[in-house]
N, C-alpha and C positions, 0 to 999 in steps of 0.2 A: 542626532541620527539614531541613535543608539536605544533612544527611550522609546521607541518604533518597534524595537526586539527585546529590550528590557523590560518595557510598561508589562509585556505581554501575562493576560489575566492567568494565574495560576492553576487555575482548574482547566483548562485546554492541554496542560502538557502531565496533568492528572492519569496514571495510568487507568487498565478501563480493562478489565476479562470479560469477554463471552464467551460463549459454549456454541461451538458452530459445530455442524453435523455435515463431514468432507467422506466421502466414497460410503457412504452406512455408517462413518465412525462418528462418536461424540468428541471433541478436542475443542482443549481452550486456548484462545488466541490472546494476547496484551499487546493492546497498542495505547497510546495517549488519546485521550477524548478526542481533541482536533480528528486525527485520523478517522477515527471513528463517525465521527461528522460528515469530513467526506465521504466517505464507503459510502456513507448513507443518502448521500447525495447522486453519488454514479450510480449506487444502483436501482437509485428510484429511476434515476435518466432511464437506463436500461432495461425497466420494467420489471428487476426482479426485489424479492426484498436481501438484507445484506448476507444474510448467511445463503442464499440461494448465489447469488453474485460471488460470492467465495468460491463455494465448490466449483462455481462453471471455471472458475479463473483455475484454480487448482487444478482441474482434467486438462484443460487447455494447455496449461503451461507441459504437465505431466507426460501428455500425449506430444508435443512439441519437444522436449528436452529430457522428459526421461526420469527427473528427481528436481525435488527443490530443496536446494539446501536449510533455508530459514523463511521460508512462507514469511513470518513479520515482517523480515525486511523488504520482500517483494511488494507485497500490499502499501510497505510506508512508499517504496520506489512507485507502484503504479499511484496514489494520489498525485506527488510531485508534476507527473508523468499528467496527469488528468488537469492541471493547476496550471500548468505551461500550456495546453493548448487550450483553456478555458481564458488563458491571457493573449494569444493566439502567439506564443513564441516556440519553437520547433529547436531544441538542443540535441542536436545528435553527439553522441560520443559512441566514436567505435567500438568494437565488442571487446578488442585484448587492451583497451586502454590501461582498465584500471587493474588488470595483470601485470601489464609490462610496467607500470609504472610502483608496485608493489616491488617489483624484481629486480627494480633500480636499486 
């Protein structure tokens, strides 16, 4: 089972900077290729290219919540997020789950 997560080619979990342009700013993002692969897959779906797709995400979230604490990890959360309903599986977990479960 394991050669399934083991085998997995090296260059996919290869980090990977780009220079995306969020509100007029210039900022560099690192993710792993893979990720990166997806972005670029949703936001072909979505008809923008990937740094266009960012920033929309970025106002969106900003305008909805006010701050994002670590942009990467959102972006690796929305693939995940893209990859369950591309397998058409629906995983909800409440909002203070993984709060209260820290506070345990």
């Amino acid at each position: 089972m394991c050669q399934i997560y083991s085998g997995t080619n090296p260059e996919l979990y290869q980090s990977v900077s780009r220079s995306v342009r969020i509100n007029g700013v210039v900022t560099s993002l690192r993710l792993e290729l893979r990720f990166w692969q997806i972005l670029d897959e949703i936001a072909a779906g979505e008809g923008f290219s990937t740094p266009q797709f960012l920033g929309k995400i970025h106002d969106e979230v900003v305008a909805q919540r006010g701050d994002i604490p670590n942009f990467a990890s959102l972006v690796r959360v929305i693939c995940t997020v893209y990859l369950e309903k591309q397998a058409g599986l629906h995983v909800h977990v409440p909002a203070n789950t993984a709060t209260s479960q820290m506070l345990s």
